[in-house]
N, C-alpha and C positions, 0 to 999 in steps of 0.2 A: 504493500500500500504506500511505498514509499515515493512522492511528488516526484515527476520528472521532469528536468531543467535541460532545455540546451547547450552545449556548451559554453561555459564564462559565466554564467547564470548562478546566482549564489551568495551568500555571506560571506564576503572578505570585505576586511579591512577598510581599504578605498572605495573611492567613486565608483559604480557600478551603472552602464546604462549598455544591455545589450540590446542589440536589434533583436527584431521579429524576423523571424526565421522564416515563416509563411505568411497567409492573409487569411485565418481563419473567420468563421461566420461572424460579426457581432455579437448576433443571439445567443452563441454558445460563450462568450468569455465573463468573466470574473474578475474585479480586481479587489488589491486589499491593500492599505496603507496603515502602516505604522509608524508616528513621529513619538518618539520616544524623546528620553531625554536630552541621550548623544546622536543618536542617529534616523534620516530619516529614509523609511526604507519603504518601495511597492514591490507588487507583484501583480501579474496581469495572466490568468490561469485559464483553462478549458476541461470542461469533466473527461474523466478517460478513464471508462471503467470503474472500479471503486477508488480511484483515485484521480489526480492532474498533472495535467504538463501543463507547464511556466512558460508564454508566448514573450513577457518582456519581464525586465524587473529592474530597478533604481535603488541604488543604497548610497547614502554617504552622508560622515559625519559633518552634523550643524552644529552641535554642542550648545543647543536650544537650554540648557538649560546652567550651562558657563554664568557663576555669579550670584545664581540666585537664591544658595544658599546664606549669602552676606546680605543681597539687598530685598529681598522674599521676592521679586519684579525679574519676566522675562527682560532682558537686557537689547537697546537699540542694535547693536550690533550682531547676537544670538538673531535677533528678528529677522531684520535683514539676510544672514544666511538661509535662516529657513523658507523665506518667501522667495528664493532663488531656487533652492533646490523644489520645493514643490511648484512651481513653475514648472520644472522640467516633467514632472509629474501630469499635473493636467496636459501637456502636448501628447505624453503619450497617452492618457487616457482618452485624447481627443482620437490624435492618430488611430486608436483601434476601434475606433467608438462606441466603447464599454459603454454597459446603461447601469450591469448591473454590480455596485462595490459598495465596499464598507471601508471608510476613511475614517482612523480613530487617533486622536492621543493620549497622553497617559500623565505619569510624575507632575513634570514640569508642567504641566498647564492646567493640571488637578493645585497646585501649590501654590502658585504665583497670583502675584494680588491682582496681575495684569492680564489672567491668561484668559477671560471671556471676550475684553479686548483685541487680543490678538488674534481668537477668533475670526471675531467678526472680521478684522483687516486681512487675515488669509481668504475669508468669502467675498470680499469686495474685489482682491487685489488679482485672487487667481480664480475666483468662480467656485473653489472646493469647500465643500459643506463637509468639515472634519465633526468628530464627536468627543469631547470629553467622558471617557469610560471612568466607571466605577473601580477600586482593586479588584472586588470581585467576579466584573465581569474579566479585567484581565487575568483573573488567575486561572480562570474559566478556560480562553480561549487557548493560554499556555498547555494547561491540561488536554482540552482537541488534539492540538497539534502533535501534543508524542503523543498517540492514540496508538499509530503503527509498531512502535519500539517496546510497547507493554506487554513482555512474555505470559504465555500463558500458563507458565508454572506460579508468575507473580502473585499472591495470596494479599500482599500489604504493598503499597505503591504508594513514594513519595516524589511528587513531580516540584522541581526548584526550579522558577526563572529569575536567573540575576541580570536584570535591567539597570538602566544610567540612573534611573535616581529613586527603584524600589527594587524589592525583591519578594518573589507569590510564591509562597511553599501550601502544596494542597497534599493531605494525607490521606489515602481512598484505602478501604478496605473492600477487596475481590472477592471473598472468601464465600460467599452466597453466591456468586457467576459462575458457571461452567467454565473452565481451563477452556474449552476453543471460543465460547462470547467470551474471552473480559476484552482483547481490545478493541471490538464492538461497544463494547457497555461503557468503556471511557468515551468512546467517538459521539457515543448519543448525549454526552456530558454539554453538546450544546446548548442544549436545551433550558440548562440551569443544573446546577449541583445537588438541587434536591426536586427534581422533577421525578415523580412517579411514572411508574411503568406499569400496568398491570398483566401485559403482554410479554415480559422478560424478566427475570432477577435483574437487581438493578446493582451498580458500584454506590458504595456509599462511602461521602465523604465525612472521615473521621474529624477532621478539624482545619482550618485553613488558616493561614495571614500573610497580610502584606505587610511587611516592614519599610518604610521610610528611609531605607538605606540602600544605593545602588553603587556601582562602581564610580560615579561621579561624586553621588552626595559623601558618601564613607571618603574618598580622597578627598573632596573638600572640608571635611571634618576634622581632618590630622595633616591638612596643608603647612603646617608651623613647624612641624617635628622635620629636624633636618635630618638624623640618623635615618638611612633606607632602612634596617634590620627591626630598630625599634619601633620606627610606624607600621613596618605591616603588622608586627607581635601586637600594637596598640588595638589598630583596626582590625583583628580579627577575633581580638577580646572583646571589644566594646559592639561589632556583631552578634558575640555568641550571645553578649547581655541581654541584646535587643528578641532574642528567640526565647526569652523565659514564660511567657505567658502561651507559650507552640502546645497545647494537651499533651502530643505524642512524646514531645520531646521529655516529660514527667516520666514517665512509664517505659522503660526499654524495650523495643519492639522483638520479635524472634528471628534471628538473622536467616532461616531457612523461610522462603520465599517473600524477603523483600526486596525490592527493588528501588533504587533513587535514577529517576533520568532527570538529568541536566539540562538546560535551553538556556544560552547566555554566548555572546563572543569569547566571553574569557572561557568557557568549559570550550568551546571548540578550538580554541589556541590555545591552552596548552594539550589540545589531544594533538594538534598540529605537532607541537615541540615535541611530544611524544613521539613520535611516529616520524621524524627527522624531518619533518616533507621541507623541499624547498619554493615549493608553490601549492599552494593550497588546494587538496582536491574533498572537495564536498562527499565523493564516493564513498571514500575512503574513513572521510572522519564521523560523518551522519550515522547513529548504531554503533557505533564503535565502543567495546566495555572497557574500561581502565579501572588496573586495581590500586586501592587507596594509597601501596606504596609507590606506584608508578605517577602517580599526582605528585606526591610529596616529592618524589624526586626531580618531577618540573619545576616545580615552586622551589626546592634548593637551590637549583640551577637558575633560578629568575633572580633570587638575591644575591649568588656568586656573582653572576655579570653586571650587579650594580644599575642604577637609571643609564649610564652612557654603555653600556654596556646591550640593554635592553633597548636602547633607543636603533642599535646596528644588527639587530635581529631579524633576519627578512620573516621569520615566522609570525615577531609581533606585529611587526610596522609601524609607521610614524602615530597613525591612529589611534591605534590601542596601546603601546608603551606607556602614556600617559595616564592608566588607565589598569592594566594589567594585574599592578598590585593588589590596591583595592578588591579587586577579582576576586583574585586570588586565597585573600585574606577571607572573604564569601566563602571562599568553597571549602578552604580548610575548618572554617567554624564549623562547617555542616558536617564536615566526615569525622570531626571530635565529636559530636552529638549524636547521629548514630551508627549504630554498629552494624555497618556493611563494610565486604571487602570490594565491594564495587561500585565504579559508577557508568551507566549508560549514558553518552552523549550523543545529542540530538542538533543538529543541525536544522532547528525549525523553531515558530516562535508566535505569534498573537497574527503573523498577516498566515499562515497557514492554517494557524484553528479561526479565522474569521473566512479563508477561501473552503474548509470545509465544512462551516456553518451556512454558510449560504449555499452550499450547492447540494447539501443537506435537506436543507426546506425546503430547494426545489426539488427535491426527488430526482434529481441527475447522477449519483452515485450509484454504482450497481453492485451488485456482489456484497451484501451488507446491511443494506435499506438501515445507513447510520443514523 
């Protein structure tokens, strides 16, 4: 069920704008945008069986949200980049002449004293009717999206998205779904987290939250600390603080069929660094299991090579070295917290659980009626 992209098509680092490869119907395409904090990312899809191919797709850091922990206000300048890149955004939504998408934002413009404002000026300026979402709906759509990754031995499932300026830990218990429904029974998770079924065992979600802390806002938290070693030690204590009120995190889970999948740049770069790649292959990294010592010894290696060190990294790049740590710092709090020796990385994120919600309700997936 894994989305297929054309080639170049993907979450890296930089700018991203591939061509359309063909000229498919209108009728049939889909798009989904996500402006997050640091980056602002589409996707432009077509159903394909119980899944989709990606016709275009746009990524690239705005840093929409640079500042606004000092001044609580999206910043003139933040703005400005953002109003350029979704520019590019609507030509190609125009170009394919999608009817049917879902444009959202999230942190930043949930936070900022200015961000109903900035709405409106992204609809004047560029025509796009974005959405301020709830965490909840984001933690929702993060869950959709690894839908495909959730083994069917999985009994207790914890899905983590480390975003620029939050992070959605949703804890689901399988153990009522049949081993071949559960990743069906997350996919139907559209719908809402506690949507009944009276036609299927349903997943139930044990506990959920959004934290207030993303790889943006956690670095701008410990931006003073000049020691590299001791701010990540700092930020990834003052994380795990932030998970005390987590249910699950109280109670130690059984480490015979849990599963944590990951959805965040930083978990798919350091599975990069893992896996030596010298150019980033989605293939490769999307599913990919990394055990907790194979983490920790990317994150070693991130603080042996120091900020200039990490800044000449073609795995992190200009983009996310800035950024990395704080990650980092994310993902080690969570594998102290619980007891797995694994983590599933997912190469997918809020524009893929909104391209298979919508294509959901219209009943265009096959193989699954998610």
């Amino acid at each position: 069920m894994t989305p297929k992209r054309p080639e170049g098509a993907g979450a890296i680092p930089e700018t991203v704008e591939s061509p359309a490869l063909s000229s498919p119907d209108p009728a049939n395409l889909y798009a989904a945008l996500d402006l997050g904090t640091n980056s602002c990312r589409m996707l432009i899809a077509q159903p394909q069986g119980s899944q989709f191919v990606v016709v275009d797709s746009f990524s690239k850091s705005v840093q929409l949200g640079a500042g606004l922990e000092r001044s609580g206000r999206l910043s003139r300048s933040s703005i400005y980049r953002t109003i350029q890149a979704l520019r590019v955004c609507q030509q190609k939504l125009k170009r394919h002449r999608v009817k049917r998408m879902r444009l959202v934002a999230t942190e930043a413009c949930r936070r900022a004293s200015n961000g109903s404002e900035f709405m409106a000026r992204v609809r004047r300026e560029t025509g796009l009717q974005l959405d301020i979402i709830e965490p909840q709906e984001e933690a929702q759509l993060a869950v959709v999206s690894c839908a495909p990754l959730v083994s069917r031995n999985t009994d207790q499932l914890l899905v983590v998205d480390i975003g620029g300026g939050s992070t959605e830990l949703v804890w689901i218990d399988l153990t009522d779904v049949p081993p071949a429904e559960r990743p069906k029974s997350i996919m139907r998770m559209h719908n809402g987290f506690h949507a009944a079924s009276r036609e299927r065992p349903a997943a139930r979600v044990v506990d959920w939250i959004s934290v207030p802390l993303g790889v943006a806002t956690l670095r701008d938290q410990f931006n003073d600390v000049e020691d590299d070693s001791a701010r990540f030690a700092l930020m990834s204590w003052f994380f795990e603080e932030n998970l005390a009120e987590f249910a699950p995190y109280k109670d130690e889970p059984p480490r015979e069929g849990f599963q944590i999948v990951g959805t965040s740049g930083t978990v798919t770069t350091v599975a990069a660094s893992h896996l030596g790649l010298k150019r980033y292959d989605r293939n490769k990294v999307d599913g990919l299991r990394m055990t907790s010592d194979e983490i920790d010894k990317v994150i070693r290696n991130y603080l042996a090579l120091g900020p200039a060190g990490r800044r000449r990294d073609p795995r992190i790049g200009m983009d996310r070295q800035a950024l990395i740590m704080s990650g980092a710092a994310i993902l080690q709090a969570l594998l102290r917290c619980w007891p797995t020796d694994r983590l599933s990385v997912a190469d997918r994120g809020l524009r893929e659980g909104m391209l298979y919600a919508q294509m959901s309700e219209d009943g265009v997936l096959t193989d699954g009626d998610a």
